[in-house]
C-alpha positions as CSV (number, residue, x, y, z in Angstrom):
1,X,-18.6,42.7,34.1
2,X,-19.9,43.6,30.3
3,X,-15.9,43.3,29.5
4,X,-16.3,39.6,30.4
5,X,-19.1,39.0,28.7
6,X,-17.9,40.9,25.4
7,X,-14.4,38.7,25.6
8,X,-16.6,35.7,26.0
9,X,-19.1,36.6,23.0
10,X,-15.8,37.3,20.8
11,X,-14.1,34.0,22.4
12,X,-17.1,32.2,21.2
13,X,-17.4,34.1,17.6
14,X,-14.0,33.2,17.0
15,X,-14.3,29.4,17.5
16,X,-17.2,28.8,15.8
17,X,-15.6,30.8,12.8
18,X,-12.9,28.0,13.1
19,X,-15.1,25.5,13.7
20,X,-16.8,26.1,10.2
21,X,-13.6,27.1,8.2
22,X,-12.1,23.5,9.4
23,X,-15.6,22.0,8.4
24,X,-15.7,23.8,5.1
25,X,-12.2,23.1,4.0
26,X,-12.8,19.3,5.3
27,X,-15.4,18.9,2.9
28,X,-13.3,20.8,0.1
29,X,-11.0,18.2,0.3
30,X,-13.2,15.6,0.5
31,X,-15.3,16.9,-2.6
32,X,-11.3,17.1,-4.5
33,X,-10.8,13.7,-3.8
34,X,-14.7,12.4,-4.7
35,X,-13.6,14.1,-8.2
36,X,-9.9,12.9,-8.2
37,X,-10.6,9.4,-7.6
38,X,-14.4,8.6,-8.6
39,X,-15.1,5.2,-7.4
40,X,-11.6,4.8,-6.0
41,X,-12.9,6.8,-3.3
42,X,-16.2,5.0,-1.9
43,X,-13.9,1.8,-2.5
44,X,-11.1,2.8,-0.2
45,X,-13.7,4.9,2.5
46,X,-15.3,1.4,2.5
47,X,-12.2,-1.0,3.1
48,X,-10.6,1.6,5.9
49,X,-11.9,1.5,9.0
50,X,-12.7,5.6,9.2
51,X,-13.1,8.1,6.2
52,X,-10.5,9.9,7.3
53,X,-8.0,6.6,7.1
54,X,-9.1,6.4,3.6
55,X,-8.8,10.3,2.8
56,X,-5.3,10.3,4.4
57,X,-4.2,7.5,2.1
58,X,-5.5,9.1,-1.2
59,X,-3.8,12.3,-0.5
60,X,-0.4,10.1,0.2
61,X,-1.2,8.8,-3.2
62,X,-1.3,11.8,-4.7
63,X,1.9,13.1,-3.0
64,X,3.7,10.0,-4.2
65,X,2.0,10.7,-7.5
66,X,3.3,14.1,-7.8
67,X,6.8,13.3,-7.0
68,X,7.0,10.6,-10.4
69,X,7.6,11.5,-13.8
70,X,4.4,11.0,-15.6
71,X,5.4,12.0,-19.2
72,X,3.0,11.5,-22.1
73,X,3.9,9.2,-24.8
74,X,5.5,10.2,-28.3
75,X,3.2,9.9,-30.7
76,X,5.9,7.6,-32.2
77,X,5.2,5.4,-29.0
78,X,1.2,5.9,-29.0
79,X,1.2,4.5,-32.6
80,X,3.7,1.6,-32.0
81,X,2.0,0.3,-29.1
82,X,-1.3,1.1,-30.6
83,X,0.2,-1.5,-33.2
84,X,1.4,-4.3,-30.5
85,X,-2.3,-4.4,-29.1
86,X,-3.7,-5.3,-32.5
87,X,-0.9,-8.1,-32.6
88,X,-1.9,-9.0,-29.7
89,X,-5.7,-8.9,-30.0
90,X,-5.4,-11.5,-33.2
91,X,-3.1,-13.5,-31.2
92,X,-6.1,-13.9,-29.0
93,X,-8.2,-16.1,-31.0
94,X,-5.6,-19.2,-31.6
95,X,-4.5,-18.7,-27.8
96,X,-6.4,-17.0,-25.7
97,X,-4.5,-17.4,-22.2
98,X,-1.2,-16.6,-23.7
99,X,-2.7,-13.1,-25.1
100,X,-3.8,-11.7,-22.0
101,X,-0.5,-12.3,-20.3
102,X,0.7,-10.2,-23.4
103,X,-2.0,-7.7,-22.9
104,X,-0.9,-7.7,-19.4
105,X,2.6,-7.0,-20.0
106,X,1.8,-4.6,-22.8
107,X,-0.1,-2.1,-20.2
108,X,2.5,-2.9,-17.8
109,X,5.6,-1.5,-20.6
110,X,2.9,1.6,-21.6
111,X,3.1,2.4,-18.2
112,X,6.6,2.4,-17.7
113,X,7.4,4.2,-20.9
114,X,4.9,7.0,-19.4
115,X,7.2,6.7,-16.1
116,X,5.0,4.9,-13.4
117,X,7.2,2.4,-11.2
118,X,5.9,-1.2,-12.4
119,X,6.9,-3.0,-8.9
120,X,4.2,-4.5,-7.7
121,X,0.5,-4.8,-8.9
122,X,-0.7,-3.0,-5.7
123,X,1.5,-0.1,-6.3
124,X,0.8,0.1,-10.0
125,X,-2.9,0.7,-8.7
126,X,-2.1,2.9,-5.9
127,X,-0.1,4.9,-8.9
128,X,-2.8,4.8,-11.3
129,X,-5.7,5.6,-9.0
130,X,-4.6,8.8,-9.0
131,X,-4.7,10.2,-12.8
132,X,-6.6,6.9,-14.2
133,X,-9.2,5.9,-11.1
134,X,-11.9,5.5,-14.0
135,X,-10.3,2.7,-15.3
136,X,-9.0,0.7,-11.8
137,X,-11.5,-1.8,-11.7
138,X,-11.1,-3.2,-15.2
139,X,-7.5,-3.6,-14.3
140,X,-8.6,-5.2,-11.3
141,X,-10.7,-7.7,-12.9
142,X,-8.5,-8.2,-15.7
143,X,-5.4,-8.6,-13.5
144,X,-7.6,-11.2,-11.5
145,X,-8.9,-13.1,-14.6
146,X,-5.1,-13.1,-15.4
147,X,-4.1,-14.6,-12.4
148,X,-7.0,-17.6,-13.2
149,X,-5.8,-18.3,-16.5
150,X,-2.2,-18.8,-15.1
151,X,-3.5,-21.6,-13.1
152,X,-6.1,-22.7,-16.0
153,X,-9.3,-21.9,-13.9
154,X,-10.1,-19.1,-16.8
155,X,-13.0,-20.0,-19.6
156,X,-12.8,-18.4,-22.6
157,X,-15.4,-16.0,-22.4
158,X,-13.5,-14.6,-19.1
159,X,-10.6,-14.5,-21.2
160,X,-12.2,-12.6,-23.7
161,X,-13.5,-9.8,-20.6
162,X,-9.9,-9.4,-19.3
163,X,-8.5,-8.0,-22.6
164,X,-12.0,-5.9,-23.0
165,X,-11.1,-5.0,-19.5
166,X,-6.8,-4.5,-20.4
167,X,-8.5,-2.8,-23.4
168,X,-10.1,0.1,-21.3
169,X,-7.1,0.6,-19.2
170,X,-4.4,0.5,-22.2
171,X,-6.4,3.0,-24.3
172,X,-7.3,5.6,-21.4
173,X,-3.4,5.6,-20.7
174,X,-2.6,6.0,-24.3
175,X,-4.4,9.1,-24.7
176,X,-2.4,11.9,-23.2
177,X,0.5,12.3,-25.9
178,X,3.0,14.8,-27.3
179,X,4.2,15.5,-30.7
180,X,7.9,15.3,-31.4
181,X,9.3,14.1,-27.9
């Protein structure tokens, strides 16, 4: 009889030890991810319908991430493009719509330069949620404020915020270079 009772003692030792390595390394994750993504993550935990839905998809991002060719730019590049924004920014105050489609299409040739896929505005997110999620919701307002100004439904001053917004995203994906590449 003490048999039983000393199998059933180690049974139950044994799965609670599970039970609290699969809790800790839960919350490992989830603390990676907190730090990965910043406010990526409480934005996609609240548009999924379970934390885990949203945990699942950020580590499929960073799966697809890890399968691209994220290459730094030249310092060549850094300083050419560097260049274009100026342009691009004094171009802003004689035509204001027309400069943040250029801003638009300047972050959008920085990040293919660097090697992110360009195809569609959600993936470009998805892609750069995963090394730039500090900058995602500029890009998101500025791509929206972008989209307005296309139709014409854009004022100035929201103009203005979408290349202050293109700005943040364009110099945080400048930064990472190389010399002589």
């Amino acid at each position: 009889m003490t048999t039983y009772i000393w199998v059933a003692v180690v049974v139950v030792a044994v799965v609670a030890l599970a039970a609290i390595g699969y809790i800790g390394l839960r919350q490992q994750r989830r603390n990676h991810l907190r730090e990965r993504f910043g406010p990526e993550y409480e934005r996609m935990v609240s548009e999924r319908d379970t934390r885990r839905e949203a945990e699942e998809e950020l580590l499929s991002r960073e799966q697809r991430h890890a399968e691209l060719d994220i290459r730094p730019l030249t310092d060549e590049s850094r300083d050419t493009y560097a260049h274009r924004w100026t342009e691009v920014q004094e171009r802003f105050v004689d035509a204001p719509a027309s400069a943040v489609t250029e801003a638009d299409r300047l972050v959008t040739a920085v990040m293919e330069e660097r090697g992110y896929p360009t195809e569609g505005f959600e993936q470009r997110l998805s892609d750069l949620s995963v090394g730039h999620a500090q900058t995602l919701d500029h890009y998101r307002a500025a791509h929206e404020i972008s989209g307005r100004a296309a139709r014409e439904e854009s004022s100035t001053e929201e103009l203005r915020q979408a290349m202050v917004h293109y700005r943040t995203l364009f110099e945080d994906l400048l930064q990472e270079t190389t010399r002589g590449r």
